[in-house]
N, C-alpha and C positions, 0 to 999 in steps of 0.2 A: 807126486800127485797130491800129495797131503800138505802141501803147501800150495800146490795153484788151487784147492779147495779152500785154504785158509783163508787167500788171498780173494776168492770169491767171495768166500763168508763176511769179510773185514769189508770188503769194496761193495757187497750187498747191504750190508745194515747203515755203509756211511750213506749209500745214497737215501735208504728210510729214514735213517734220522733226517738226513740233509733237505729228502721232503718233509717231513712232519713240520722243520723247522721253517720251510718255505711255506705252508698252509696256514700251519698258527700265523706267519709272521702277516700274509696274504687277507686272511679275516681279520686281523688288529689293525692293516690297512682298510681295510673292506670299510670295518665298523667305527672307523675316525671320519674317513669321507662320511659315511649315511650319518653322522652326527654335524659334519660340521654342513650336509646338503640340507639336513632338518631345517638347523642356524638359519643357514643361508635363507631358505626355502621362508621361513615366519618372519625372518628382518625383509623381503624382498614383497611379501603379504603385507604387511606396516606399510612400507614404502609406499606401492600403490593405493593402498589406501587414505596414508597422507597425502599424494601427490593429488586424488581424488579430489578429494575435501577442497585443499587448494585451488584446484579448477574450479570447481563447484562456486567457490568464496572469486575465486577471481570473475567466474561469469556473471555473479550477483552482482561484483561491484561496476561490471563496466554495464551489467544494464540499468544501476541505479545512475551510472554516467550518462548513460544515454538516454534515457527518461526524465532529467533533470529540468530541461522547459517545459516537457508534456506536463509535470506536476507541479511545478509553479503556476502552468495555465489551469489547471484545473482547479488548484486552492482557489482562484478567482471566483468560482463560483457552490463557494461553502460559505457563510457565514460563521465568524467563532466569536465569541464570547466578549473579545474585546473589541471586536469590530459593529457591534451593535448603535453606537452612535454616529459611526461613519453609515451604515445603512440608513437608520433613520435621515437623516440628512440629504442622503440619495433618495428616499421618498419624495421628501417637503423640496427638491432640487427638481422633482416631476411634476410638483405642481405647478411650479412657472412655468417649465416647457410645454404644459397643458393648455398653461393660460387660466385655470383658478383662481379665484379670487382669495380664497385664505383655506392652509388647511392645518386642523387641527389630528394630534397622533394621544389617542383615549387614556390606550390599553399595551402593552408590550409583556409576552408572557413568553414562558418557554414549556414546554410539554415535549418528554425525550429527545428527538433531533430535527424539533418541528419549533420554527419561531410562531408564534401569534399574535398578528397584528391588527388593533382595530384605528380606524381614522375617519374622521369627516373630513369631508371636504364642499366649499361653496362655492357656487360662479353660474355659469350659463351650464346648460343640459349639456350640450355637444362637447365640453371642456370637462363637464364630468366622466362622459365615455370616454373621451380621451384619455385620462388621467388612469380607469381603470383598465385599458389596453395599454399605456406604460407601463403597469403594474408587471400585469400578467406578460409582459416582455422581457423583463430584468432575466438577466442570466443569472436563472437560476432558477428551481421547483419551485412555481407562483401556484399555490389552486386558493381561487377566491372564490371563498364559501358563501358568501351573503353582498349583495351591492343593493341597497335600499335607495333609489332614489324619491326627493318628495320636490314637491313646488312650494317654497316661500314667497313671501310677499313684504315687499321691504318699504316704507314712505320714508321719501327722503325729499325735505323740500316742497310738500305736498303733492309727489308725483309716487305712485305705485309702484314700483319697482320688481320685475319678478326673478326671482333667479329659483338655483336648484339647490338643493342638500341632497349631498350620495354620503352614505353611512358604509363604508368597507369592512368585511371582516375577510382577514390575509392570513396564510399559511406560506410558510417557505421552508420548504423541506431542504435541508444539506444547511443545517445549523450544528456546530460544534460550541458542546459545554465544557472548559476545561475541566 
């Protein structure tokens, strides 16, 4: 009997140790995975978050793709800085299709994103209106501030001649200063 006790004793402490050996070994597993699930867990945070960004930069780009005529049509009606003698031009280009007789451009100034334009112009009355309803039509923020019109009087030939002087003063708003 002092041996199937021994033998108890021997085959009870192997299975202690043989657990103890199993639980340490069980927790130094345990504590590798929650390390490499952490890992895992902030590379897989990054990831989405770069994949994010990415989306984000891919959607911008395809609606800067997609807006590419909408904003070429709209630079159409800005004025910038180098474009000022092509507009002037587009003025004096309104006075033929008025039917004016001559017009003159004073003044050209700029005040923040506002152009200021002053111009006379001569002919008949009804070619004056006309001239300042082209104005105020251009594509683009027209507010005229002042339209003076007067009655001249012209001898030409010794015949009286009468026509009109309009004195314009022009705002066009959506001017860009480099």
């Amino acid at each position: 009997m002092k041996k199937n006790n021994q033998k108890i004793k021997i085959i009870l402490v192997s299975v202690i140790v043989l657990n103890l050996i199993l639980i340490g070994f069980y927790f130094f597993v345990f504590s590798a995975i929650k390390k490499k699930s952490e890992g895992t867990s902030s590379a897989y945070i990054s990831l989405n978050e770069y994949l994010s960004k990415e989306g984000k930069i891919n959607i911008l780009k395809s609606a800067i793709k997609k807006t590419t005529t909408d904003r070429v049509n709209l630079e159409k009606y800005f004025i910038n800085i180098d474009d000022i003698p092509v507009f002037t031009k587009k003025i004096e280009s309104l006075s033929s299709v008025a039917g004016v007789d001559s017009i003159v451009i004073n003044s050209l100034s700029k005040k923040d994103n506002v152009l200021l334009l002053n111009f006379e112009a001569k002919g008949k009355f009804e070619n004056i209106i006309y001239l300042e309803q082209l104005v105020e039509n251009l594509p683009f923020r027209v507010n005229v501030n002042k339209l003076y019109v007067s009655k001249i009087a012209n001898v030409v030939k010794g015949q009286s001649i009468t026509n009109w002087e309009g004195l314009y003063s022009v705002e066009i708003i959506g001017f860009f200063d480099n």
